[in-house]
Every structure is written in structure tokens, then in C-alpha cells.
SERO-4910 file (N, C-alpha, C, O; in steps of 0.05 Angstrom, whole numbers):
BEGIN
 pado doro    nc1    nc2    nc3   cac1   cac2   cac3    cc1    cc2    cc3    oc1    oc2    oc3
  Unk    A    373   -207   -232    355   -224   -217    356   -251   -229    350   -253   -253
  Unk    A    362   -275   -215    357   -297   -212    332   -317   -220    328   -337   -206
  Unk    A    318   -312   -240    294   -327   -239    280   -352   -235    258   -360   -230
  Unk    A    307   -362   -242    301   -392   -236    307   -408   -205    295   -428   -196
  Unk    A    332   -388   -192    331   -395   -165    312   -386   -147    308   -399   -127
  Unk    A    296   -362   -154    271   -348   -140    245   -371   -148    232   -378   -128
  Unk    A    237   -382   -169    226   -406   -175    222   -428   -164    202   -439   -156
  Unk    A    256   -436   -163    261   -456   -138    249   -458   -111    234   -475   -101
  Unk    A    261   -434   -100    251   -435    -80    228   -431    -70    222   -441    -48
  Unk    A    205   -411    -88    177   -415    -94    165   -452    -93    143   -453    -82
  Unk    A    171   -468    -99    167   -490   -109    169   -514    -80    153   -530    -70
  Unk    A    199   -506    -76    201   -516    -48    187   -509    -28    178   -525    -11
  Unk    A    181   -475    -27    161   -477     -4    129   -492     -7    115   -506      8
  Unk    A    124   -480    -38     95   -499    -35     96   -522    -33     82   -531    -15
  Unk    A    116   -544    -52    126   -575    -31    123   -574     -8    103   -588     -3
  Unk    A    135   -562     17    136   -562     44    101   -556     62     94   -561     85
  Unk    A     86   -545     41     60   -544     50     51   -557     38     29   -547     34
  Unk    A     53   -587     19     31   -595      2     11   -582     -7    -13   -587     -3
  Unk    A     21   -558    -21      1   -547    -43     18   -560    -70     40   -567    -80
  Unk    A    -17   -558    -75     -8   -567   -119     -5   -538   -123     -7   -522   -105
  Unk    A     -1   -532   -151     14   -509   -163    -17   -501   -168    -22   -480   -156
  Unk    A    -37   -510   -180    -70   -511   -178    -72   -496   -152    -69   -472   -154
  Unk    A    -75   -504   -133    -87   -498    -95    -71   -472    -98    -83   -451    -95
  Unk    A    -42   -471   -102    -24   -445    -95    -32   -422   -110    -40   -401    -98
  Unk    A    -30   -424   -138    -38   -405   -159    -72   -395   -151    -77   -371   -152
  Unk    A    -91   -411   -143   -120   -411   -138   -118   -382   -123   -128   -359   -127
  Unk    A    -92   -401    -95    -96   -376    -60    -92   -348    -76   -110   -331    -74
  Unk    A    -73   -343    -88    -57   -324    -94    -67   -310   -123    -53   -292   -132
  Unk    A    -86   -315   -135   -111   -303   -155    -82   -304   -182    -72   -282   -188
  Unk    A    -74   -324   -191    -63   -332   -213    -70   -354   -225    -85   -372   -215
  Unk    A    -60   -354   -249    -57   -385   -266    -46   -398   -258    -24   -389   -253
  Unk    A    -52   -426   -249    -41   -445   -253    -14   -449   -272      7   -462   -268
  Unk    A    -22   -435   -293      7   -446   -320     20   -423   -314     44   -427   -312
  Unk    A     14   -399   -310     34   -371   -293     47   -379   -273     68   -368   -267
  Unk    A     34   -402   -255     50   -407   -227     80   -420   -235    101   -415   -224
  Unk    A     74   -439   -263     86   -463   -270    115   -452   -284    138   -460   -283
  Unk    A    102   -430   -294    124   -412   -309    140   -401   -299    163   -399   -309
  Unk    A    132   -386   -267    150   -367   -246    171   -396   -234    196   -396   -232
  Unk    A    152   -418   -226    166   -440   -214    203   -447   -236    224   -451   -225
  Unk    A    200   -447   -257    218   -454   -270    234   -434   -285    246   -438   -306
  Unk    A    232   -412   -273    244   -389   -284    245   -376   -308    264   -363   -317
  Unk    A    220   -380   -319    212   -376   -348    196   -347   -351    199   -336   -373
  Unk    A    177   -331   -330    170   -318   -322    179   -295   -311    201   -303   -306
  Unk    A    178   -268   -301    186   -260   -280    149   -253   -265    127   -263   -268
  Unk    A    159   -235   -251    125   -229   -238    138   -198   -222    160   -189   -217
  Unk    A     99   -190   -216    104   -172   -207    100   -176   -175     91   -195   -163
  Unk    A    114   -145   -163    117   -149   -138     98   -155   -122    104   -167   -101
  Unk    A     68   -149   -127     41   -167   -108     42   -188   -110     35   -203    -92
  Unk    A     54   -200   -142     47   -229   -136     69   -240   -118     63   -260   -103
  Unk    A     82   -234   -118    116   -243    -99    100   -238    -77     91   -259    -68
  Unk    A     92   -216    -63     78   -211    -35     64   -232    -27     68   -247     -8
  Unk    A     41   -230    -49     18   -255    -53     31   -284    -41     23   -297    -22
  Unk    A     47   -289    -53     56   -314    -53     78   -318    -27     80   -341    -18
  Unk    A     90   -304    -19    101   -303      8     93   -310     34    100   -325     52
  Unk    A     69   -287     25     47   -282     52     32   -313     52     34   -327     72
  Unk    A     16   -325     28     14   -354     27     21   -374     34     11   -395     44
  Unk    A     49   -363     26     63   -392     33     80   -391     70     89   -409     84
  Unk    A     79   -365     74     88   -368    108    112   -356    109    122   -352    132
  Unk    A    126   -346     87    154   -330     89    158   -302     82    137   -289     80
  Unk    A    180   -292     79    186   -264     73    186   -257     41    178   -272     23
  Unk    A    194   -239     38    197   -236      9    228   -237     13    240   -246     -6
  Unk    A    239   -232     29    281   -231     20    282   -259     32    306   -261     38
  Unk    A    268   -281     38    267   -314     43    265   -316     13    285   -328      7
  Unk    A    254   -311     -7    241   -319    -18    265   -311    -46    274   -329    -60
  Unk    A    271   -288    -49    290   -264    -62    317   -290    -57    323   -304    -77
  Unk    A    333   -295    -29    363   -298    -19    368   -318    -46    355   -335    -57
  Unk    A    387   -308    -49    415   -325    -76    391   -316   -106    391   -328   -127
  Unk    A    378   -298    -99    359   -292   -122    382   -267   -138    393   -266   -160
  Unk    A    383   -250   -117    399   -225   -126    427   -226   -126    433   -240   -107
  Unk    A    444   -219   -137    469   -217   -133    475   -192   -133    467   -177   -150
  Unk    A    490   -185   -113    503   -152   -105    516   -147   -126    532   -164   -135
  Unk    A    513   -121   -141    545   -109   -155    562   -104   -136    558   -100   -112
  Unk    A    590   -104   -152    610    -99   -149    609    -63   -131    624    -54   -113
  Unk    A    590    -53   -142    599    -30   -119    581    -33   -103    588    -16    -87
  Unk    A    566    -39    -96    542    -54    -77    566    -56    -47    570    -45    -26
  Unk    A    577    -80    -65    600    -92    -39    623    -65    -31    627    -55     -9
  Unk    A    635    -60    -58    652    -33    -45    627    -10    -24    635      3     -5
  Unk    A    612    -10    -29    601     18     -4    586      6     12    568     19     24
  Unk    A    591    -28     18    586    -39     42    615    -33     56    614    -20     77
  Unk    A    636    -40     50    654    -44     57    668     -9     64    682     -3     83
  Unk    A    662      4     49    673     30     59    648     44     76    647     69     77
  Unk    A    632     31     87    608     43    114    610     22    142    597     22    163
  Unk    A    634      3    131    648    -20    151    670      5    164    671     16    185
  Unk    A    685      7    137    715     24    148    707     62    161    720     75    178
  Unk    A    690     68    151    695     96    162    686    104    179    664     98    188
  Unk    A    702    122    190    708    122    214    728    118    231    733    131    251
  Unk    A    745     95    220    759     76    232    794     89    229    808     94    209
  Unk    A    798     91    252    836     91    250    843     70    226    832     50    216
  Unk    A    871     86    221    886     80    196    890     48    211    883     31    194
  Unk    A    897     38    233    912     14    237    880     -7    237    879    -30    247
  Unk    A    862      4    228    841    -19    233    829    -17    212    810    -32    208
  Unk    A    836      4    189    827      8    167    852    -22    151    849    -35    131
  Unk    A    868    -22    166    886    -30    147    892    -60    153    908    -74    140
  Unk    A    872    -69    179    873   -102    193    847   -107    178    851   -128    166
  Unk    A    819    -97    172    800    -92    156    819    -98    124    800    -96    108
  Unk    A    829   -100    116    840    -99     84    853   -123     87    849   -141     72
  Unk    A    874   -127    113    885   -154    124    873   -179    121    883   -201    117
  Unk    A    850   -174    125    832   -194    130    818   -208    104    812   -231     99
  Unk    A    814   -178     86    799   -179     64    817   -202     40    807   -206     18
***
């Protein structure tokens, strides 16, 4: 997990609503200096406050998560083999073409 890009984008959304890190942390029953800490990736938090602060700020939690997480490596292989199965050998193998 990404902490500092999940931060970021915490940060940007309260920018986009003119909240201070004060007003945001207040809505969402945190510190102020806890807000300050998640903002810059110094922190992690738990999953209410992520909720908390979603629901606050007007977004999702995987808005909030995207370029936070990075897939493993087999993450992507058993995406990619629930793409292919099923599939004839000649489209299994334009599927790999492609890849």
C-alpha cells in the first residue's frame, strides 16, 4: 500500500472542497495532526477512518485507494487466466499476441 499517494489524494479532495485539515479532521472525529500525518504518508489509518473520510469528502473508498495499491504479479496472472478460459486454443493464443 501506497501511503503517500492515498494522502495525496486525501488532500486534493479536501482542496477541492475548501476544507482546512482542522474543518476535515473535526467532520470525521480525528486530529487535526492525524489528518496531517495520513495527508503526507507518514501514517496509515484504519478502515472507518478511510470510510469516514470518503463519505466526507463525496467519493469512494477505491477513488480514494486508485494508484494506492499495486496488484501482484499473480494478481495479474489469474486476471489474465479468467480472461483466457474457456477460450479456443486460436484466441488463447491472439490473447498472448497481443500481450
Amino acid at each position: 500500500m501506497n501511503y503517500e499517494h492515498l494522502g495525496q489524494r486525501i488532500r486534493e479532495e479536501r482542496l477541492k472542497h475548501n476544507l482546512t485539515q482542522s474543518k476535515l479532521a473535526e467532520d470525521v472525529n480525528i486530529s487535526d495532526s492525524y489528518l496531517g500525518y495520513i495527508e503526507r504518508g507518514e501514517r496509515s489509518l484504519s478502515l472507518e477512518t478511510l470510510v469516514n473520510l470518503a463519505n466526507r469528502l463525496g467519493v469512494t473508498v477505491d477513488y480514494l485507494l486508485h494508484d494506492s495499491i499495486s496488484p501482484s504479479d499473480e494478481t495479474i496472472v489469474d486476471q489474465f487466466r479468467s480472461l483466457i478460459d474457456q477460450k479456443s486454443d486460436a484466441e488463447k493464443q491472439m490473447a498472448i499476441d497481443v500481450c
